[in-house]
C-alpha atoms as one frame of an Amber mdcrd trajectory, in Angstrom:
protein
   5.900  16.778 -37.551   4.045  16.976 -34.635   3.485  13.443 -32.332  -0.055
  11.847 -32.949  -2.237  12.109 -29.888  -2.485   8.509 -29.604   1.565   8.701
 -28.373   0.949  11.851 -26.337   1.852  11.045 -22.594  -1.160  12.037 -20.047
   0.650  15.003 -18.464   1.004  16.435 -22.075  -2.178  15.167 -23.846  -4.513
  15.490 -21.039  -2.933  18.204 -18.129  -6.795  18.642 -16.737  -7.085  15.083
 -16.028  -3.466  14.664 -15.248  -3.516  16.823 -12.415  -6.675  15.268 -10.898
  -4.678  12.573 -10.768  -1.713  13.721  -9.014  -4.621  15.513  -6.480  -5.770
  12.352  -5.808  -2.011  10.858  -4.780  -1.209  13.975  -3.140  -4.381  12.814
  -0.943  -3.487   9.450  -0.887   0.353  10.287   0.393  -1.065  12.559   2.877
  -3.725  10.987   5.008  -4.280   7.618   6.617  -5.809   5.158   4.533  -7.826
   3.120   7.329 -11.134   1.920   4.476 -10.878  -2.082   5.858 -12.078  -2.950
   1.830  -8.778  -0.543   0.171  -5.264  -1.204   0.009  -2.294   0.208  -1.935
  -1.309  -2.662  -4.807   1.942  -3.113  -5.755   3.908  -1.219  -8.976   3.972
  -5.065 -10.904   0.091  -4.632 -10.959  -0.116  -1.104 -11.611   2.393  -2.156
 -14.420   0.056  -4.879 -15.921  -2.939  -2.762 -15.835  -1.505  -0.581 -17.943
  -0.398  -2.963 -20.723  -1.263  -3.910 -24.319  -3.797  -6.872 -22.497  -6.079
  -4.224 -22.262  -6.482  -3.824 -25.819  -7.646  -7.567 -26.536 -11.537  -9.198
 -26.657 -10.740 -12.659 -25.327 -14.800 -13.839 -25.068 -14.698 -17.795 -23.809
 -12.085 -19.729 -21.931  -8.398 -21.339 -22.461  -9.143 -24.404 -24.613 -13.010
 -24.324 -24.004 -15.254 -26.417 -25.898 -18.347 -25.354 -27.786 -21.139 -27.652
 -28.957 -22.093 -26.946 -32.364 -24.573 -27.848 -35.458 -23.162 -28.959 -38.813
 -24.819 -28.996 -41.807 -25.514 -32.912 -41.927 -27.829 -31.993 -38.605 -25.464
 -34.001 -36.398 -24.058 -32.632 -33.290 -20.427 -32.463 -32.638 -17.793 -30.926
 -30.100 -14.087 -29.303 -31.309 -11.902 -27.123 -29.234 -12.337 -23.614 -30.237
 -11.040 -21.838 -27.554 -12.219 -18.549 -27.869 -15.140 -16.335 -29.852 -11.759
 -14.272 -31.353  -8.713 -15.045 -32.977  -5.333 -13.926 -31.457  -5.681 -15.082
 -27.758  -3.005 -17.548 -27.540  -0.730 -15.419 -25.421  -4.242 -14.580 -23.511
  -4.868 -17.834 -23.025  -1.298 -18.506 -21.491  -2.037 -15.501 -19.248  -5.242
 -16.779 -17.914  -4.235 -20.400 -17.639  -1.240 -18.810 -15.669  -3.314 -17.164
 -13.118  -5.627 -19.927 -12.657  -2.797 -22.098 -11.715  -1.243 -19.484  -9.628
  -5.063 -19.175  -7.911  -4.749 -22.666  -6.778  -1.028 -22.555  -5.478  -1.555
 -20.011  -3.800  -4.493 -21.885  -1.614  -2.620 -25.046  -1.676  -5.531 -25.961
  -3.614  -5.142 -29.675  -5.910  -6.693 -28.474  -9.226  -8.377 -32.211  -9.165
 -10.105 -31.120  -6.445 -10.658 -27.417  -7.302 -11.403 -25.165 -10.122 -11.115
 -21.669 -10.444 -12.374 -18.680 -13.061 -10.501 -15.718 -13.281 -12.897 -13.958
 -15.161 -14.807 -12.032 -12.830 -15.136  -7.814 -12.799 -14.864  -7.427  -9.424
 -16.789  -9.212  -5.645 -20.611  -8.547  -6.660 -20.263  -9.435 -10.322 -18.760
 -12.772  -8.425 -21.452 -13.487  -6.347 -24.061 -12.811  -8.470 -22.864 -15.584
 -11.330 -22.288 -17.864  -8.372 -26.216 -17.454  -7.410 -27.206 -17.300 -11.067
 -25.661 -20.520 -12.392 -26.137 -22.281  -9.637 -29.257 -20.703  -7.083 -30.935
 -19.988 -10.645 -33.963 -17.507 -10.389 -35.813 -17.184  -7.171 -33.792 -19.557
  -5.156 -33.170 -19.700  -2.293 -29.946 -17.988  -0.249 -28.773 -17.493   3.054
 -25.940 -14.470   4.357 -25.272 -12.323   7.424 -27.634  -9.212   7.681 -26.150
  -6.325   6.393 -26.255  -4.432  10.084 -24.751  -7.580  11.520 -21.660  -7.417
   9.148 -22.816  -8.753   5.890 -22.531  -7.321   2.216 -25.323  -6.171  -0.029
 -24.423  -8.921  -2.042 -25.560 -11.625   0.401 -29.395 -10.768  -0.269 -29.893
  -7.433   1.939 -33.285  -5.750   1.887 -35.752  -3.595   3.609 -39.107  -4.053
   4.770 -39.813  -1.293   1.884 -37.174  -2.097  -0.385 -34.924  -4.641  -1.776
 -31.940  -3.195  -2.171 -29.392  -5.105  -4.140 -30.080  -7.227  -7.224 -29.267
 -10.601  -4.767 -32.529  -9.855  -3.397 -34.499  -8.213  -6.630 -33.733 -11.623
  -8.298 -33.557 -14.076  -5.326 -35.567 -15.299  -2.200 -33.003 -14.302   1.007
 -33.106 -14.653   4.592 -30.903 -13.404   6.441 -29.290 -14.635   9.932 -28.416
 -12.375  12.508 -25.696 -12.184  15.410 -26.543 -11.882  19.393 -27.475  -8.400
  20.094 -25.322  -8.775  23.321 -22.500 -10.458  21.980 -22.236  -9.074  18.499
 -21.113 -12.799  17.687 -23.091 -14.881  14.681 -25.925 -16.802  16.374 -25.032
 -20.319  14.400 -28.162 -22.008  16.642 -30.098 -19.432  15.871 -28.745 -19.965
  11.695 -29.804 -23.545  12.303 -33.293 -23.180  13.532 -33.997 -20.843  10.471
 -32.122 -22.545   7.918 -34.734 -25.680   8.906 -37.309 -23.124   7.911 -36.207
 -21.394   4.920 -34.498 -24.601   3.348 -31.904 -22.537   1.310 -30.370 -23.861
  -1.538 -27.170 -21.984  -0.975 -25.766 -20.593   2.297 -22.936 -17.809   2.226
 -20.378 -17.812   4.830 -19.327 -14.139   4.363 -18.410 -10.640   5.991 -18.262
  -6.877   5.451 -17.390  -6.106   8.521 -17.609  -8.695  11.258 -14.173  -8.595
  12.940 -14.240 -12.551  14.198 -13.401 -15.889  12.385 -15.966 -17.838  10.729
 -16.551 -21.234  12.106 -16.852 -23.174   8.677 -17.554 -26.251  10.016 -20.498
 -25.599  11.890 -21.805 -23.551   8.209 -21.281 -27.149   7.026 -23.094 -29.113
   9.683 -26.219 -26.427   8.841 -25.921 -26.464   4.816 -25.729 -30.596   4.943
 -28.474 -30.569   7.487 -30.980 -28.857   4.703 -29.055 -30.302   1.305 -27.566
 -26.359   0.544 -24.753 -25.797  -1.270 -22.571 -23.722   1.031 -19.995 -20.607
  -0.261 -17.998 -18.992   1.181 -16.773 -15.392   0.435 -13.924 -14.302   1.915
 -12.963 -10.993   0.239 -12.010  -9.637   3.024  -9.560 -12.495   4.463  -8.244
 -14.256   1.067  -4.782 -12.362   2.076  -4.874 -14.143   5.941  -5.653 -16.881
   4.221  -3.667 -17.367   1.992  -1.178 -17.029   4.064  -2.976 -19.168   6.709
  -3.653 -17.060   9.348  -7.263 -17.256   9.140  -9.682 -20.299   9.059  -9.279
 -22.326   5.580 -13.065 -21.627   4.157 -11.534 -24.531   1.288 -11.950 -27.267
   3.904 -15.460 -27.200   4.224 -17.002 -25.147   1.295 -18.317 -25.814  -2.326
 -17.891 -22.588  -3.835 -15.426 -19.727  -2.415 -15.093 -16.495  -3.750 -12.800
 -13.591  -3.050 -12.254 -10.160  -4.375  -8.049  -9.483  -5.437  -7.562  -6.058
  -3.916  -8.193  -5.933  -0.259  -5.946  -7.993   2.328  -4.516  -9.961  -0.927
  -3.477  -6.830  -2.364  -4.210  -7.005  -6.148  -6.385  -5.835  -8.863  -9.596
  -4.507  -8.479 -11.406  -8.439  -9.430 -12.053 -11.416  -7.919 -11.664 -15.118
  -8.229 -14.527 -17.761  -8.082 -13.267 -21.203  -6.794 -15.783 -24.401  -7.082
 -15.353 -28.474  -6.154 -14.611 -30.962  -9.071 -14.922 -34.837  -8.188 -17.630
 -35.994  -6.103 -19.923 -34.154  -3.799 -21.900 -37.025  -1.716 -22.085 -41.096
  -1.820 -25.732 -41.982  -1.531 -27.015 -45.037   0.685 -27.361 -47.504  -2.711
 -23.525 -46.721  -3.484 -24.168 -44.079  -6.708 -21.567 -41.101  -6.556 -23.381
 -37.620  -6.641 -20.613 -35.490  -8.874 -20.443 -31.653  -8.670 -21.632 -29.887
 -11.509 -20.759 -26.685 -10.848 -17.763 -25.572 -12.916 -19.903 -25.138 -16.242
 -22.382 -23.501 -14.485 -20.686 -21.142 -12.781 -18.526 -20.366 -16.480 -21.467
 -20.121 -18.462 -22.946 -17.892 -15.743 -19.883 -15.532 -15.917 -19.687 -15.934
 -19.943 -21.814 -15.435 -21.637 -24.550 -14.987 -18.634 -23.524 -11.856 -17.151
 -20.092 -10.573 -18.832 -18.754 -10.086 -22.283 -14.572 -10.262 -23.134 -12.591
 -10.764 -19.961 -10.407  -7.851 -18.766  -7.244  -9.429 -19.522  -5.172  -6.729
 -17.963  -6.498  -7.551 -14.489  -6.544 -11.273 -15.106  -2.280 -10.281 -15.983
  -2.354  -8.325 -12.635  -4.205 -11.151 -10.605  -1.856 -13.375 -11.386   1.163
 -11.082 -10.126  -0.319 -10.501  -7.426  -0.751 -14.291  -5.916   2.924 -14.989
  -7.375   3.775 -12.436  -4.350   1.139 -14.016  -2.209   2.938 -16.896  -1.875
   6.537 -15.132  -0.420   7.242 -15.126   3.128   7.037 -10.884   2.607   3.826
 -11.532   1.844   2.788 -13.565   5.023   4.708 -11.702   7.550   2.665  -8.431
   6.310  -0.176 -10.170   6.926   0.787 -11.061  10.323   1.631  -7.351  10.941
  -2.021  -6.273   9.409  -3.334  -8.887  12.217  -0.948  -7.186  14.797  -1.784
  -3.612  14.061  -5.877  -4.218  14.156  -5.301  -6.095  17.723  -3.019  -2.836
  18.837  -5.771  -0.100  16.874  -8.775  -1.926  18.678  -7.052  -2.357  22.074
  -6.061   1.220  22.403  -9.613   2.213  21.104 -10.972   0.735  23.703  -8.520
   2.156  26.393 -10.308   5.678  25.378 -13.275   4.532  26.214 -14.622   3.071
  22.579 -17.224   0.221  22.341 -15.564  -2.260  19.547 -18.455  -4.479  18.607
 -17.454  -8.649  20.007 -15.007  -6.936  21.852 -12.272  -6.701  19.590 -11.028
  -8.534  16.616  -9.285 -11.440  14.910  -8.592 -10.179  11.442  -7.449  -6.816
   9.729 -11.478  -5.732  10.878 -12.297  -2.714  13.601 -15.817  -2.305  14.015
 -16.745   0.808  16.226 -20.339   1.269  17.869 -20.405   5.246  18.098 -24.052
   5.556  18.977 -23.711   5.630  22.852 -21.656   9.047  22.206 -24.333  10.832
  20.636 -22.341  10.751  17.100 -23.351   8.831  14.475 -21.197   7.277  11.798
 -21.744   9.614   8.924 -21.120  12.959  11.166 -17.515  11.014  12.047 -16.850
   9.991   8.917 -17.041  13.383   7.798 -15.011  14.926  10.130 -12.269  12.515
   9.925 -12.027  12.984   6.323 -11.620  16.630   6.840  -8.472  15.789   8.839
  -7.107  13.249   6.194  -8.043   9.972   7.872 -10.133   7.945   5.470 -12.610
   5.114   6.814 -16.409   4.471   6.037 -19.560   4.896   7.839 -21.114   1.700
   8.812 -24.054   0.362  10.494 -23.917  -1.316  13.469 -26.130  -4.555  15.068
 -29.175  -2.548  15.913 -29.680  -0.205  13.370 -32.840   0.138  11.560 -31.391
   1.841   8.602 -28.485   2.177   6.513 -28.954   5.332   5.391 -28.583   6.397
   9.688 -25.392   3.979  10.579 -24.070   3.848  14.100 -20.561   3.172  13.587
 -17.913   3.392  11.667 -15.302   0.598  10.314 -11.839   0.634  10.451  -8.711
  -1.170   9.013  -5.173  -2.069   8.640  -4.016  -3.339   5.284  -3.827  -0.336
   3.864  -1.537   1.462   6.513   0.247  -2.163   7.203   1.518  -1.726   3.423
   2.858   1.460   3.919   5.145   0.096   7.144   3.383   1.321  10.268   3.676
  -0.901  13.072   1.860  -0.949  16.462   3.538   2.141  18.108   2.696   3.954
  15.217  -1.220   2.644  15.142  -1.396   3.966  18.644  -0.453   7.079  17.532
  -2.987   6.511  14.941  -5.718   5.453  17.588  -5.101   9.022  19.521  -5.839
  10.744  16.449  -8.819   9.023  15.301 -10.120   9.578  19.185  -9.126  13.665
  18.884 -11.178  13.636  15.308 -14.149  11.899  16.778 -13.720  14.089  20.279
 -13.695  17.571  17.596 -16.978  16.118  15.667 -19.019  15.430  19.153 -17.518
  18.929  20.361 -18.879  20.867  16.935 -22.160  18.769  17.312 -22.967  19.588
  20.335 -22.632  23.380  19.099 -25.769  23.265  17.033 -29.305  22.372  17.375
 -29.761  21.405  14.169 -29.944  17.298  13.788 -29.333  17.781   9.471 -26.194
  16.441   8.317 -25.925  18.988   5.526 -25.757  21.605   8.331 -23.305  19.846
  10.808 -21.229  19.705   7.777 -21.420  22.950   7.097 -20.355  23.920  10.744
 -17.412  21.698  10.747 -16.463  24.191   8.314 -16.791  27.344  10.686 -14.403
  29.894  11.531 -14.511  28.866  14.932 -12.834  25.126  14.424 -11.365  25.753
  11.779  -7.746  26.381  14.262  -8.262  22.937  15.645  -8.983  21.541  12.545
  -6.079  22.715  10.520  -3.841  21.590  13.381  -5.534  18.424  13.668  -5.056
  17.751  10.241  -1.197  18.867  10.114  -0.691  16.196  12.622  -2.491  13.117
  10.387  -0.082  14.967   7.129   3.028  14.655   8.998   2.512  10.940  10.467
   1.711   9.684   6.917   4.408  11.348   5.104   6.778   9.334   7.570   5.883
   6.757   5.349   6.351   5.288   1.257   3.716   4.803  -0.780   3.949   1.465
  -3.640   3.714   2.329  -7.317   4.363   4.539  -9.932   6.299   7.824  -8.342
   4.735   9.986 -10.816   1.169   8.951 -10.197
């Protein structure tokens, strides 16, 4: 009798999508993975991904209590856990990682909370402003060409772009034009204005350290709640080699799969106890945990995705490991060497260089912009993103593009080989000014199409033979077969 499709393995059931797959590792094993928000997770989250978890609704919380009607007209409160039956092996799982969240910040959980529960960064952030902003309040982030996320309430003068600023008032503050570095004066003086209720203390791609305490000065100056999102630093600091965002913050949230190396989700962290003492002696308590639940569930999500709640919590077991730290110290190491050697060919590294796994290059004073290098380094199997730059006008035309090291750091290279990394990002960028400058045409569609000429196509292939024979120096984590 022939096996029922529901036991037939991919590379039997499904070969079409099967070999996509293996395309897309072949590509992955190939090039250089420099995309600052990607990394390579381990094979214990790959494993719990693909579990049984998956299969389970798990609507609510561990032990969660639910205000309810009865038919005398009284109301009363019971645990009830969750909306389904059969999560008490879910709930271990999630209590698990939740306690895991808050070792692995050296966080007291009398002090802290933490839900687990979140899809992925902007999912995050947007139950963070919901339950607690609520509808057309107030926020503060970095501008999106000064090294914010869309998240933090970017728009245009014709547009707003993200639902942060469809469904919330945002200002933005900016960074010195010169310097590249956050004005936190210039914060001030328009925080007095604006009178935010929340203030984010978050990146995309600003390659410095955040001064938290001066965020706090500003947010108690003007009564805002102040969050922090470091997505792009929970791995640094975690293993505290970046600023702690928990000393000074209300709310911190964090994606799982960029320098901390997990699941594609995120974690929202938010103060218990007491927030403020007024003058007449009352204690001011912070309210935030059921808000920021019941903005999650049943606000904005349905049933958790308990498979990446199982791989979250993997994932900080090994953040805690000294393996785990001194990668992190070599992802600092490696984007010191890639934007120091950057800048011995001649490359303008906006502040001048970096203090996390961040490289933020200013191409416009070449003549390239950052979607004609993006492209061309792709072609030779080095993968990073177009990015604006401070000055742009438009995202759609970015200056720059943005580079970084987890992803190569997990794989093993080390500073000699970023160098050699660095010379080939500089020949790639050198080839797409050279087949540029060959046409008069200023359409992107069309230098595209002439990277793609007969006439580079020598360099190119060669080019690209190099990047392939660097990267397959060097394992890849996770399943062999996929």
């Amino acid at each position: 009798m022939a096996a029922s499709i529901l036991n037939h393995k991919l590379e039997d059931g499904d070969p079409e999508l099967y070999e996509m797959i293996q395309k897309e590792k072949r590509r992955q094993i190939r090039g250089l993975e420099m995309i600052a928000s990607e990394n390579f997770t381990s094979l214990a989250v790959l494993q719990s991904l693909s579990t049984c978890l998956h299969n389970k609704y798990s609507e609510g919380y561990p032990g969660s209590r639910q205000t309810f009607r009865i038919t005398s007209g009284h109301l009363t409160e019971r645990v009830l856990g969750r909306y389904y039956g059969g999560n008490d092996y879910i709930d271990e799982i999630e209590r698990l990682c939740q306690k895991r969240a808050l070792e692995a910040f050296n966080l007291d959980a009398e002090e802290w909370g933490v839900n687990v529960q979140a899809y992925s960064g902007s999912p995050a952030n947007l139950a963070v402003y919901t339950g607690v902003v609520g509808p057309h309040g107030r926020i503060m982030g970095l501008d999106l060409p000064d090294g914010g996320h869309l998240t933090h309430g970017y728009y245009t003068a014709t547009r707003k772009v993200s639902a942060t600023s469809i469904f919330f008032e945002s200002m933005p503050y900016k960074v010195n034009p010169q310097t590249g570095l956050i004005d936190y004066e210039m914060m001030r003086q328009t925080a007095r204005l604006f009178k935010p209720s929340l203030i984010i203390a978050g990146v995309s791609c600003y390659p410095r350290d955040l001064d938290y305490a001066k965020f706090r000065e500003v947010a108690d100056e003007n009564g805002s709640y102040l969050m922090a999102d470091m997505a792009h630093v929970s791995g640094l600091v975690a293993a505290q080699l970046a600023p702690n965002p928990f000393k000074h913050c209300d709310i911190v949230t964090t994606t799982t799969h960029k320098t901390l190396r997990g699941p594609r989700a995120a974690l929202i962290f938010f103060r218990r106890g007491v927030r403020k003492v007024e003058k007449n002696g009352n204690k001011v308590m912070y309210d935030l945990e059921e808000k920021i639940n019941q903005a999650i569930f049943p606000g904005l999500q349905g049933g958790p995705h308990n498979n990446a709640i199982a791989a979250i919590a993997t994932a900080l077991k090994q953040a805690t490991t000294e393996e785990f730290k001194n990668y992190q110290k070599q992802v600092l190491a490696n984007a010191k060497t890639l934007a120091k050697t950057l800048q011995s060919y001649g490359y303008n590294c906006v502040t001048g260089g970096t203090d996390n796994h961040l490289v933020w290059v200013d191409l416009r004073y070449l003549g390239i912009n950052g979607s004609r290098a993006e492209y061309i380094l792709e072609m030779i199997n080095i993968a990073c993103n177009k990015n604006t730059v401070p000055g742009d006008r438009s995202a759609f035309n970015p200056g720059g593009i943005r580079l970084g090291t987890p992803a190569l750091t997990t794989r093993g290279l080390v500073e000699a080989d970023i160098e050699k990394v660095a010379g080939l990002l500089h020949e790639g960028i050198q080839l797409g000014l050279k087949i540029k400058q060959s046409t008069t045409s200023t359409l992107l569609k069309d230098y595209k199409a002439k990277v793609h000429d007969p006439e580079f196509e020598p360099e190119l292939n060669a080019l690209r033979e190099r990047v392939e024979e660097l990267a397959l120096r060097f394992p890849m984590p996770g399943y062999p077969d996929y």
